[in-house]
PDB file of N, CA, C and O in Angstrom, chain B, residues numbered from 101:
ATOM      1  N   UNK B 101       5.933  -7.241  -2.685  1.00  0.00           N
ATOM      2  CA  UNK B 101       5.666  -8.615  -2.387  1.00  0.00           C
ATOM      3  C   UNK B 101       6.871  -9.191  -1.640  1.00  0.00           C
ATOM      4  O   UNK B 101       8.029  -9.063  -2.036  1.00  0.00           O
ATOM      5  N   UNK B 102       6.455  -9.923  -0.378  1.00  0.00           N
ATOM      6  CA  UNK B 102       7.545 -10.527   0.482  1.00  0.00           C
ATOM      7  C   UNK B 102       7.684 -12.405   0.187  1.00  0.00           C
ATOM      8  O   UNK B 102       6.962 -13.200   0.789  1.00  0.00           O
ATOM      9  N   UNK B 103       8.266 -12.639  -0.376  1.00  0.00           N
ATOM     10  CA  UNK B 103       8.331 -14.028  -0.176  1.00  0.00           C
ATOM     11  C   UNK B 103       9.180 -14.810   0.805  1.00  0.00           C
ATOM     12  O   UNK B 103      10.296 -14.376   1.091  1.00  0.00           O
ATOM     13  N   UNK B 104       8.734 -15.919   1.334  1.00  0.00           N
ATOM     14  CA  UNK B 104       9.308 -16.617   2.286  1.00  0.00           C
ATOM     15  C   UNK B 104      10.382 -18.114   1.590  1.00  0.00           C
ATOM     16  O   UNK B 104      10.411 -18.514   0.425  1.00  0.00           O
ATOM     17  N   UNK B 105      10.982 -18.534   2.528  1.00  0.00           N
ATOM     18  CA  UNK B 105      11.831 -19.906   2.007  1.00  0.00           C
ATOM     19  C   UNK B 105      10.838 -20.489   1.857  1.00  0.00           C
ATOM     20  O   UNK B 105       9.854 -20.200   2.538  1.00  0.00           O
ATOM     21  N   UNK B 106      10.795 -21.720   0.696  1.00  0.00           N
ATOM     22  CA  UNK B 106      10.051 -22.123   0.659  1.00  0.00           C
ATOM     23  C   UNK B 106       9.159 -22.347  -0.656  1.00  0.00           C
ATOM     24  O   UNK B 106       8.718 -23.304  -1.292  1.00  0.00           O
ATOM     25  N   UNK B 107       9.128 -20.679  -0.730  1.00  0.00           N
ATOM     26  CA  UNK B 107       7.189 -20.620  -1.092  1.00  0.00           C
ATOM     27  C   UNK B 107       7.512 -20.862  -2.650  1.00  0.00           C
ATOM     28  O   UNK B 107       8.634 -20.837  -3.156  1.00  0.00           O
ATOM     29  N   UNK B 108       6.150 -21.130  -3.377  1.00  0.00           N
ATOM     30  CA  UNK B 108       6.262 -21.940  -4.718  1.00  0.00           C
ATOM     31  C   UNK B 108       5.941 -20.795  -5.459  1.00  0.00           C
ATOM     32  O   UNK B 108       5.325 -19.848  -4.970  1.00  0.00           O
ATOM     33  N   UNK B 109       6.372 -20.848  -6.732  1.00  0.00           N
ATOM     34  CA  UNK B 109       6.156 -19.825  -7.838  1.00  0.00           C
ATOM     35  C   UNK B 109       5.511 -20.906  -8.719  1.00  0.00           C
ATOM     36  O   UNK B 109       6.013 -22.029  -8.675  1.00  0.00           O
ATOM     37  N   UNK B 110       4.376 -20.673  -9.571  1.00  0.00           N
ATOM     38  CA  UNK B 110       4.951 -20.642 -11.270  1.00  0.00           C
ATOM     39  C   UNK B 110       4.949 -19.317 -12.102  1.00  0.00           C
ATOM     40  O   UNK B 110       4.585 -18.162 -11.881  1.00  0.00           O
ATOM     41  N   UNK B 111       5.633 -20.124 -13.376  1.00  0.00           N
ATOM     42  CA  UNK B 111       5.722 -19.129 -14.147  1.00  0.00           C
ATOM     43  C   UNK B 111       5.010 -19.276 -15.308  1.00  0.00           C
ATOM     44  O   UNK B 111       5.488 -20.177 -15.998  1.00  0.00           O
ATOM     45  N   UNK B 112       3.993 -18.710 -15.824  1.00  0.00           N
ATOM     46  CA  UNK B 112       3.347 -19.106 -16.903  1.00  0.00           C
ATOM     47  C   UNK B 112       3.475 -18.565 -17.784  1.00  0.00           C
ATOM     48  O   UNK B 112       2.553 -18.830 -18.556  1.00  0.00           O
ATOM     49  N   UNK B 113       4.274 -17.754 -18.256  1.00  0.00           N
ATOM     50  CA  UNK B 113       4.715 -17.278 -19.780  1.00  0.00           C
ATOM     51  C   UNK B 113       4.770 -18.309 -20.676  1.00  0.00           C
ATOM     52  O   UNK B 113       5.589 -19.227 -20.628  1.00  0.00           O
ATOM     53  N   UNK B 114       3.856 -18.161 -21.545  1.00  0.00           N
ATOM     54  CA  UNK B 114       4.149 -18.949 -23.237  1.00  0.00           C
ATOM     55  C   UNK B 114       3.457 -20.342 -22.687  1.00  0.00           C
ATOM     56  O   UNK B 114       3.767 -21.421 -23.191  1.00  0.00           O
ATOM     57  N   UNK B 115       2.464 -20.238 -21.580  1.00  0.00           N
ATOM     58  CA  UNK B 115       1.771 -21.419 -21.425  1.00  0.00           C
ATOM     59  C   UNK B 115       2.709 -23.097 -20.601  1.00  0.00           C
ATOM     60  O   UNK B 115       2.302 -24.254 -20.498  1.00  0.00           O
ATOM     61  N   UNK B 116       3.998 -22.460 -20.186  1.00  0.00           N
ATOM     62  CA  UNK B 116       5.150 -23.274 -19.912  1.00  0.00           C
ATOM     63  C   UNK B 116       5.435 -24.230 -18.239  1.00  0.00           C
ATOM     64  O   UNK B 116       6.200 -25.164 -17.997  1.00  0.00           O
ATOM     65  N   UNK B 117       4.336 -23.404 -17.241  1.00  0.00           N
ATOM     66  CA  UNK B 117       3.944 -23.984 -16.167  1.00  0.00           C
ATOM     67  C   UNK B 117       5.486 -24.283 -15.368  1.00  0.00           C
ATOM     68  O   UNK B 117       5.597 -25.155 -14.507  1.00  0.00           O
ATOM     69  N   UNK B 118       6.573 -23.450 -15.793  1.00  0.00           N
ATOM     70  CA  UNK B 118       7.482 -23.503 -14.287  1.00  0.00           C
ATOM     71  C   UNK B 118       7.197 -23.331 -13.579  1.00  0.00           C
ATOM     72  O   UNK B 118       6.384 -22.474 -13.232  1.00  0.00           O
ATOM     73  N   UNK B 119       8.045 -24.494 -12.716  1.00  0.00           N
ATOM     74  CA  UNK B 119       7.666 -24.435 -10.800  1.00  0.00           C
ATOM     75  C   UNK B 119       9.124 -23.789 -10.837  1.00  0.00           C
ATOM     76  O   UNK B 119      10.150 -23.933 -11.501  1.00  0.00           O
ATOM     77  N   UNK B 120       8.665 -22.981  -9.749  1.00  0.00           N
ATOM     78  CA  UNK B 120       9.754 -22.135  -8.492  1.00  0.00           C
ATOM     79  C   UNK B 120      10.014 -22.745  -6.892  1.00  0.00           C
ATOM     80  O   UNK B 120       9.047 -23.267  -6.336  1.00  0.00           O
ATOM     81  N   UNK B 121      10.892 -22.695  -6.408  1.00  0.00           N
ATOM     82  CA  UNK B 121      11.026 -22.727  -4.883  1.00  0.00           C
ATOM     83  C   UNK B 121      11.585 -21.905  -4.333  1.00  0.00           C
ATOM     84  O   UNK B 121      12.307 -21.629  -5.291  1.00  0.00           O
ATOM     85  N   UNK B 122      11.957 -21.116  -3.454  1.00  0.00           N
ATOM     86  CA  UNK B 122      12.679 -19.872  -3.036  1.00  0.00           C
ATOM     87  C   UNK B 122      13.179 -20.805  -2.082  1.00  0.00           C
ATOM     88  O   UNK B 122      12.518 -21.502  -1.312  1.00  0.00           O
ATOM     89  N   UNK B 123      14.773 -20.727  -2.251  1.00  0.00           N
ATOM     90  CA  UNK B 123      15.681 -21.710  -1.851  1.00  0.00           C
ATOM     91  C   UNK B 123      16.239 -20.511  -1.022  1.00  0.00           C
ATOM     92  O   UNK B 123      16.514 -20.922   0.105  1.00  0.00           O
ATOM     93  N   UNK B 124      16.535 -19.048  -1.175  1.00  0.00           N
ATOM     94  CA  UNK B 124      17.351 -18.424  -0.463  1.00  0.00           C
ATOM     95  C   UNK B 124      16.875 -16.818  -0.879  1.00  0.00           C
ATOM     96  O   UNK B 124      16.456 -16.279  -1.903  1.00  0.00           O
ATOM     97  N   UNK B 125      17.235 -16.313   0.728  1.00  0.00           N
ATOM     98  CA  UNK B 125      16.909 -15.192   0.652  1.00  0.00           C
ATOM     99  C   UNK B 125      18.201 -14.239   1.541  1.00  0.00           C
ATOM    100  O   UNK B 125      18.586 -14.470   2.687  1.00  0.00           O
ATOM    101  N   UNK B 126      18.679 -13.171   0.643  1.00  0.00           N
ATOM    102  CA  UNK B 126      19.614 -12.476   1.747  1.00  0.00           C
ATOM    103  C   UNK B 126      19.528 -10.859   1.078  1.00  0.00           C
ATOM    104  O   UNK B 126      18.813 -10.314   0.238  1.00  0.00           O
ATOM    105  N   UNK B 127      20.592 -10.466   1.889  1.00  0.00           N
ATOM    106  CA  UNK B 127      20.534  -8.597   1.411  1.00  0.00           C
ATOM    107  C   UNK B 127      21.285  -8.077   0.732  1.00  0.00           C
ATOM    108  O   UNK B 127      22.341  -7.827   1.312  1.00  0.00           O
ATOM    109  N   UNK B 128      21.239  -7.763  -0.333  1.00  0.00           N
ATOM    110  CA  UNK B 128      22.236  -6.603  -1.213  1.00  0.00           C
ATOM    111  C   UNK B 128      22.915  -5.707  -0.324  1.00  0.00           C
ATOM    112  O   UNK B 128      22.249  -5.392   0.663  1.00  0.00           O
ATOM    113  N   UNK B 129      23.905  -5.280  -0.398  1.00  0.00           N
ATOM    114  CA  UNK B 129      24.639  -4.149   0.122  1.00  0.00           C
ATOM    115  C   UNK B 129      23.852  -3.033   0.331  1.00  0.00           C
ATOM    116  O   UNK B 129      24.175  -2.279   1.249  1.00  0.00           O
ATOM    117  N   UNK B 130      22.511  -2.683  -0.598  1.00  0.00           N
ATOM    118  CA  UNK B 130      21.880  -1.869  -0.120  1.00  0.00           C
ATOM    119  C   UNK B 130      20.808  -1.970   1.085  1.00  0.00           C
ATOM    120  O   UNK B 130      20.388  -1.005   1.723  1.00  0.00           O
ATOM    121  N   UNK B 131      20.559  -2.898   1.217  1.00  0.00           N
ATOM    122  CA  UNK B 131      19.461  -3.501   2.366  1.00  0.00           C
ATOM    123  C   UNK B 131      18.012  -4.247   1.568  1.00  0.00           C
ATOM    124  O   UNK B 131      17.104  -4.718   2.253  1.00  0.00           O
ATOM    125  N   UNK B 132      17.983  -4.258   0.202  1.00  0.00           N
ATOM    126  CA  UNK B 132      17.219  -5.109  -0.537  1.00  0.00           C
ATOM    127  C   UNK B 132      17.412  -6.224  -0.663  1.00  0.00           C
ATOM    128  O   UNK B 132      18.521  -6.618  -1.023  1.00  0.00           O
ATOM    129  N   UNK B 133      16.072  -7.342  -0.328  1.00  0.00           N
ATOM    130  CA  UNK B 133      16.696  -8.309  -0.512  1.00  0.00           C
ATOM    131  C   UNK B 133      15.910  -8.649  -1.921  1.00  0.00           C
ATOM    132  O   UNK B 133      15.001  -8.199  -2.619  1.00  0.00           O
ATOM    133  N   UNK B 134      17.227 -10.173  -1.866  1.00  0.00           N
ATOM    134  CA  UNK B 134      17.704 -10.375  -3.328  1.00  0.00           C
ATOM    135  C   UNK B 134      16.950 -11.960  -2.823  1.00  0.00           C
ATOM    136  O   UNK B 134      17.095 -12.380  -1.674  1.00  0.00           O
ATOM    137  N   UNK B 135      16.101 -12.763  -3.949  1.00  0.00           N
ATOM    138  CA  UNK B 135      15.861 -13.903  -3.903  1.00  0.00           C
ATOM    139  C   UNK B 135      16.601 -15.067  -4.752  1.00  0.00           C
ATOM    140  O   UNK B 135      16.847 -14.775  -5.923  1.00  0.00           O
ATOM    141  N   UNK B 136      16.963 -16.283  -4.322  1.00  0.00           N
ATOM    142  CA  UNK B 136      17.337 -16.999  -5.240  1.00  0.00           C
ATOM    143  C   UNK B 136      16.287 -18.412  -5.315  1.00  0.00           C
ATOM    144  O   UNK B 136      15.987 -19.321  -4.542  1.00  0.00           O
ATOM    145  N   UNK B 137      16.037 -18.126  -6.312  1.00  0.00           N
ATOM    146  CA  UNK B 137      14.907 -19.379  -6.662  1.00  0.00           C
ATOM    147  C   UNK B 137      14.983 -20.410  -7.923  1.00  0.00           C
ATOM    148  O   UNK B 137      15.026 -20.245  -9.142  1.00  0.00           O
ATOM    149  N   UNK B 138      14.978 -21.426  -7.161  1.00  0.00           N
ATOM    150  CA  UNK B 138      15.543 -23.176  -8.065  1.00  0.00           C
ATOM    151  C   UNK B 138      14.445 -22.847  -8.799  1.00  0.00           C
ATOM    152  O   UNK B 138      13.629 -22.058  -8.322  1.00  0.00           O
ATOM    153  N   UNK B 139      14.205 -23.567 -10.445  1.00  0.00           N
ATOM    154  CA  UNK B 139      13.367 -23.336 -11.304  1.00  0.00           C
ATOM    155  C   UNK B 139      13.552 -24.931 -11.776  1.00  0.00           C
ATOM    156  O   UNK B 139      14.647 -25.470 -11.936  1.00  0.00           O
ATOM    157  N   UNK B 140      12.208 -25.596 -11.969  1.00  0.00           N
ATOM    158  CA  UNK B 140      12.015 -26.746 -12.869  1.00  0.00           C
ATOM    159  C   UNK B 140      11.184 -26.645 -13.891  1.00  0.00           C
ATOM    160  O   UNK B 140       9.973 -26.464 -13.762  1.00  0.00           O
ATOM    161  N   UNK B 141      12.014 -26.798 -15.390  1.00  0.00           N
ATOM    162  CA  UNK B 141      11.150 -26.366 -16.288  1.00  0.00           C
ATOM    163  C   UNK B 141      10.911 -27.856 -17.304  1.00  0.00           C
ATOM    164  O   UNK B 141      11.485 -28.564 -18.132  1.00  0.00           O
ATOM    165  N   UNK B 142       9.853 -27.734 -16.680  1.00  0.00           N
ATOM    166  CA  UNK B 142       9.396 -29.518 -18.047  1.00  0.00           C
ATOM    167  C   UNK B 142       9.294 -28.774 -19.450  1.00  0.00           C
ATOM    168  O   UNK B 142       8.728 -27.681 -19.491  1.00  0.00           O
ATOM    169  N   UNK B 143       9.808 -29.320 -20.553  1.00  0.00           N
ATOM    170  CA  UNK B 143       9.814 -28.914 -21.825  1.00  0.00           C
ATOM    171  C   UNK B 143       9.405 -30.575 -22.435  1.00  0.00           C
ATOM    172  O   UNK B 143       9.479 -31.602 -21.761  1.00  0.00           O
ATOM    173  N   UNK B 144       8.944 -30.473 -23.963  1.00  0.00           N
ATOM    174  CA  UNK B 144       8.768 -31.421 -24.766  1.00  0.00           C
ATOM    175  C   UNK B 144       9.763 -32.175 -24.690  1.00  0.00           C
ATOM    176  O   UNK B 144      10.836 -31.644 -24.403  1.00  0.00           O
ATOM    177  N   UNK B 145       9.714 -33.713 -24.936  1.00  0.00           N
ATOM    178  CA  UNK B 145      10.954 -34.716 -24.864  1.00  0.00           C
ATOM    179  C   UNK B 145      11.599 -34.635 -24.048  1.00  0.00           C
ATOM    180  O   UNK B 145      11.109 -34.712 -22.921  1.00  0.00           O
ATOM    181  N   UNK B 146      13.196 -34.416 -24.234  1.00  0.00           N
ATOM    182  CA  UNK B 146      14.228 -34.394 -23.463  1.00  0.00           C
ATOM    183  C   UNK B 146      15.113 -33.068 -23.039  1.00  0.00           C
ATOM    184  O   UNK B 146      16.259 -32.931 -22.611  1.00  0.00           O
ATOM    185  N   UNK B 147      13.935 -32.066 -23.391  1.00  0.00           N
ATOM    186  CA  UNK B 147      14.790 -30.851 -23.612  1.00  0.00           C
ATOM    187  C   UNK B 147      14.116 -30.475 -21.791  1.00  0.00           C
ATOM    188  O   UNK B 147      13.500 -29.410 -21.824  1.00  0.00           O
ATOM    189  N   UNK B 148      14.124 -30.990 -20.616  1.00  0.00           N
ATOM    190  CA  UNK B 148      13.594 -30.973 -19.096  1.00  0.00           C
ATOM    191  C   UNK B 148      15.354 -30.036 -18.627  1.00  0.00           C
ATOM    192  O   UNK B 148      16.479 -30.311 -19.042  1.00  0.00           O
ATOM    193  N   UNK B 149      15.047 -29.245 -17.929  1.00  0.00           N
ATOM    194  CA  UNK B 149      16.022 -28.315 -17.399  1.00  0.00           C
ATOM    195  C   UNK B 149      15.835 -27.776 -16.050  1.00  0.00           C
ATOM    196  O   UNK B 149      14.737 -27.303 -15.758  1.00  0.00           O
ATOM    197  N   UNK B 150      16.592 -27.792 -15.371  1.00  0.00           N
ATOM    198  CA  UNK B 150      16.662 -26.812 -13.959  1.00  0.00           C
ATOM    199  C   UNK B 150      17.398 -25.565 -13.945  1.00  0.00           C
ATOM    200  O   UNK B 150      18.203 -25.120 -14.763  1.00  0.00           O
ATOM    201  N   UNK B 151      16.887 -25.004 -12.663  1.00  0.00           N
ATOM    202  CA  UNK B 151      17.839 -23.314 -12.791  1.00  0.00           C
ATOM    203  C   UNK B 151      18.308 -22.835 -11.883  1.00  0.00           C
ATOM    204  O   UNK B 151      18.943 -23.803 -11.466  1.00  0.00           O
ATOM    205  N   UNK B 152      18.511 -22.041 -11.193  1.00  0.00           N
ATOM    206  CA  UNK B 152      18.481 -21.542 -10.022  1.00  0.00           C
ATOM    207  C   UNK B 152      18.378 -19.806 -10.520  1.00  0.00           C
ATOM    208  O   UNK B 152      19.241 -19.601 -11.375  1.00  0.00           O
ATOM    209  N   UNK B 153      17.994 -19.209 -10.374  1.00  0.00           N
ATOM    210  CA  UNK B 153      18.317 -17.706 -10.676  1.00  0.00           C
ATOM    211  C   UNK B 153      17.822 -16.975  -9.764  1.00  0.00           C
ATOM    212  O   UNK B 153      16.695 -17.192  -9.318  1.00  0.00           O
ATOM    213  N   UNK B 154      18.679 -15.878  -9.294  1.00  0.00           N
ATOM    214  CA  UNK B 154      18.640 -14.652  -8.662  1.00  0.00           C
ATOM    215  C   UNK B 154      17.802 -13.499  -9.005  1.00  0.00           C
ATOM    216  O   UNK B 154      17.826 -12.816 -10.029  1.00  0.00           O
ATOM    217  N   UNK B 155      17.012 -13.398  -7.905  1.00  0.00           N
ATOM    218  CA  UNK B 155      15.678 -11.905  -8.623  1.00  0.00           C
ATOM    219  C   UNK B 155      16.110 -10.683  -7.355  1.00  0.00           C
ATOM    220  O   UNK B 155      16.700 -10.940  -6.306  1.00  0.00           O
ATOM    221  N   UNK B 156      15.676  -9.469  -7.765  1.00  0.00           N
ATOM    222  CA  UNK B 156      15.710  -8.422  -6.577  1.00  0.00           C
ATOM    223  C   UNK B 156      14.420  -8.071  -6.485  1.00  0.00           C
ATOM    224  O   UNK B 156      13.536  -8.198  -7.333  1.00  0.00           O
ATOM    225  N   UNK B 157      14.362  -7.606  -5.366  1.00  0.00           N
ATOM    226  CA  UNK B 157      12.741  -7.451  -5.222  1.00  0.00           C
ATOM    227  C   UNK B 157      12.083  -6.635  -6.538  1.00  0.00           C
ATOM    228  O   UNK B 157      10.953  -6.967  -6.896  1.00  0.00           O
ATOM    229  N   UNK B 158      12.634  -5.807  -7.096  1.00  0.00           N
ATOM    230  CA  UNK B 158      12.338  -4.552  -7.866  1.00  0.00           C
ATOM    231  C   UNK B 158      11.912  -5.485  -8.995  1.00  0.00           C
ATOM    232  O   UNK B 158      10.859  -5.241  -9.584  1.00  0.00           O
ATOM    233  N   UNK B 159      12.973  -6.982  -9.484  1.00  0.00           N
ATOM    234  CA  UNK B 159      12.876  -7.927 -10.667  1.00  0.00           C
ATOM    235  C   UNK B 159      11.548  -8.744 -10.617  1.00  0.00           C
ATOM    236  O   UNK B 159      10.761  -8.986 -11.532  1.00  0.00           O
ATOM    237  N   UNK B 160      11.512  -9.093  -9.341  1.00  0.00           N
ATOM    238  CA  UNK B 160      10.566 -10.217  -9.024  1.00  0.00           C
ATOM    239  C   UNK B 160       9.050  -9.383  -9.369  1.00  0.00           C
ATOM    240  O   UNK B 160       8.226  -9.853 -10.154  1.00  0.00           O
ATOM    241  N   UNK B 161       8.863  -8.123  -8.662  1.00  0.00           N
ATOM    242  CA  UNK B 161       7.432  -7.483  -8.497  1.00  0.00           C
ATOM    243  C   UNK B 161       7.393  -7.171 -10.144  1.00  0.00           C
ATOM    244  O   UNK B 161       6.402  -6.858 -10.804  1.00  0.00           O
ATOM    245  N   UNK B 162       8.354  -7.297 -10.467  1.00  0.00           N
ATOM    246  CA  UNK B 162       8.262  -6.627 -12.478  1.00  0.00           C
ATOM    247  C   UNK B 162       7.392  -8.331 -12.849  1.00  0.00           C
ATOM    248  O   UNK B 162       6.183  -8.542 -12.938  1.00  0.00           O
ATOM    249  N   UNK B 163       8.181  -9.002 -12.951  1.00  0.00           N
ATOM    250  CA  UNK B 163       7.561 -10.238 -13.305  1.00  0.00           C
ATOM    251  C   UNK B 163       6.487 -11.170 -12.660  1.00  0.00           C
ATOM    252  O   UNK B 163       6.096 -12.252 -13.095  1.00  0.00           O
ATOM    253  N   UNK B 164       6.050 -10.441 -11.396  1.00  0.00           N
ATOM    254  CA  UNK B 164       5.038 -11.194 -10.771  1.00  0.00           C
ATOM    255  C   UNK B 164       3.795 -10.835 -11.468  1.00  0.00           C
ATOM    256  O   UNK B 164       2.746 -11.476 -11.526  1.00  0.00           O
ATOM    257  N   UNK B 165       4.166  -9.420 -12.115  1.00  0.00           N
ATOM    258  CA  UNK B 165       2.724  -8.322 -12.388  1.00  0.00           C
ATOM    259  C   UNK B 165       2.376  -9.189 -13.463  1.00  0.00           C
ATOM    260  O   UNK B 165       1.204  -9.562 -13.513  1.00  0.00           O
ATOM    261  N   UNK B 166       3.313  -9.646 -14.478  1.00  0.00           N
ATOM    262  CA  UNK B 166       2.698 -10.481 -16.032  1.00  0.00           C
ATOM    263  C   UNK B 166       2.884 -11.594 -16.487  1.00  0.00           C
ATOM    264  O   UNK B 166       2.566 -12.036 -17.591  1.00  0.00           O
ATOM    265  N   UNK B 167       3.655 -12.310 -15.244  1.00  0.00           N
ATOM    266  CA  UNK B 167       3.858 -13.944 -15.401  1.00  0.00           C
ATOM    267  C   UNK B 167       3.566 -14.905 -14.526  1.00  0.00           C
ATOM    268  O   UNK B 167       2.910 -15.936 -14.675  1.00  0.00           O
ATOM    269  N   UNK B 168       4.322 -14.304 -13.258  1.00  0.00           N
ATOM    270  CA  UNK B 168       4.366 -15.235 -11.963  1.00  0.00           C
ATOM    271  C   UNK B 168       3.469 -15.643 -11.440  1.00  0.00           C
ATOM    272  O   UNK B 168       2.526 -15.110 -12.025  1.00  0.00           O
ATOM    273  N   UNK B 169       2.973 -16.451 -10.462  1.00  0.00           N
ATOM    274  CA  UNK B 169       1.946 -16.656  -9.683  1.00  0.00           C
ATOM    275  C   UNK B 169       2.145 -17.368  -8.550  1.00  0.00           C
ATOM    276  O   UNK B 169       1.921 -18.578  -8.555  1.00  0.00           O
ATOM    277  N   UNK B 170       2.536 -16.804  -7.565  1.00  0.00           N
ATOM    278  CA  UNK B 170       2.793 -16.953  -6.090  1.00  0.00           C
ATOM    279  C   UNK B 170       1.899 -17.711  -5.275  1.00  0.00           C
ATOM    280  O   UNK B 170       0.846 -17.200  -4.892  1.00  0.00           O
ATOM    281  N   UNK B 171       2.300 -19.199  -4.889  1.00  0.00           N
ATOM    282  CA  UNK B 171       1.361 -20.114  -3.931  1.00  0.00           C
ATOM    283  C   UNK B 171       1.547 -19.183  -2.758  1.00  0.00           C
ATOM    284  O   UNK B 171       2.517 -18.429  -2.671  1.00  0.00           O
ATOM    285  N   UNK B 172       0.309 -19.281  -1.599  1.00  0.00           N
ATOM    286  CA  UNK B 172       0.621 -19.065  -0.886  1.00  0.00           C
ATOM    287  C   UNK B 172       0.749 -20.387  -0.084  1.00  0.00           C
ATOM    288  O   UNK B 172       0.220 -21.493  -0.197  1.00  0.00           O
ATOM    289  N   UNK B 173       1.849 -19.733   0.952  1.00  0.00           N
ATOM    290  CA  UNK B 173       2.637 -20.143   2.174  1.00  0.00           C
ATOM    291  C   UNK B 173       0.663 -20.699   3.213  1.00  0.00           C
ATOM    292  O   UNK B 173      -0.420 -20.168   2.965  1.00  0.00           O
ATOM    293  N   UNK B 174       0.888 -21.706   4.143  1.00  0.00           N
ATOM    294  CA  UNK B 174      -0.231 -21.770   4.751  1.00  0.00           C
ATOM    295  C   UNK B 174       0.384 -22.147   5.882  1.00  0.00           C
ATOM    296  O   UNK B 174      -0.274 -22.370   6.898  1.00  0.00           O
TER     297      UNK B 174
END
């Protein structure tokens, strides 16, 4: 799976509806690229958090298979 800047994730593990943005994309020393994607996670009350975290392609296709769900780009 190729993702572009931009494109929206969620994440639906545990019913939790994070949004993703793929803020950045560049190459590992090996020629893989590595994504970094801002995360907004609404939780009950006041417990609302942001993220940013780093996936490699190998991470991302692991977690796309049983959580993620990739908007597409139009």
């Amino acid at each position: 799976m190729q993702l572009e800047l931009g494109q929206l994730i969620i994440d639906t593990t545990g019913g939790c509806l994070d949004t993703g943005v793929v803020i950045e994309i560049r190459e590992d020393p090996y020629g893989d690229d590595v994504y970094h994607i801002y995360w907004v996670c609404p939780r009950n009350e006041t417990s609302d958090y942001t993220t940013t975290l780093e996936y490699t392609q190998e991470e991302l296709e692991h977690e796309y298979s049983h959580c993620f769900e990739v908007v597409e780009l139009k």
